[in-house]
N, C-alpha and C positions, 0 to 999 in steps of 0.2 A: 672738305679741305684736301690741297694737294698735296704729297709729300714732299715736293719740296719748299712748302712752308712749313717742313717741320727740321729744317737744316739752315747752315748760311757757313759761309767761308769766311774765315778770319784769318791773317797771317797766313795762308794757305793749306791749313785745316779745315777738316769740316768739321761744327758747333752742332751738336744738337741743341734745340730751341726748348725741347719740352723735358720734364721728368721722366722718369723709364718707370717700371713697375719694379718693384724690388721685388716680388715673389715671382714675376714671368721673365724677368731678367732683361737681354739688351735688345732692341726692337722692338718691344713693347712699349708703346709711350702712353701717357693715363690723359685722360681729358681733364681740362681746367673747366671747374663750375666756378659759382659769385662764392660759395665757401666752403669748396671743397675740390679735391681732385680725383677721379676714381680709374679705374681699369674696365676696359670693358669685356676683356678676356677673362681675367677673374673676379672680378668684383671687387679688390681690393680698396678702400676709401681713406685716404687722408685729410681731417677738417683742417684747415686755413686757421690760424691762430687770429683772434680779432683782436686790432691797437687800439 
């Protein structure tokens, strides 16, 4: 993936597209799995809530 599929300009802002880590803070973006999102700096994982 390249970085800049991980941004997009709105209003002439730039959007980040993905979730950040909350323990590695800004720059850190976490991968999206099918149920889950993790960090690969830290390992941090969040499960996806199932509807």
């Amino acid at each position: 993936m390249n970085k800049r599929e991980l941004y997009e300009v709105a209003d002439g802002k730039v959007v980040r597209k993905r979730m950040e880590c909350p323990k590695c803070g800004p720059g850190v973006f976490m991968a999206e799995h099918g149920d889950r999102v993790s960090c690969g700096k830290c390992g941090y994982t969040e499960f996806k809530k199932k509807v």
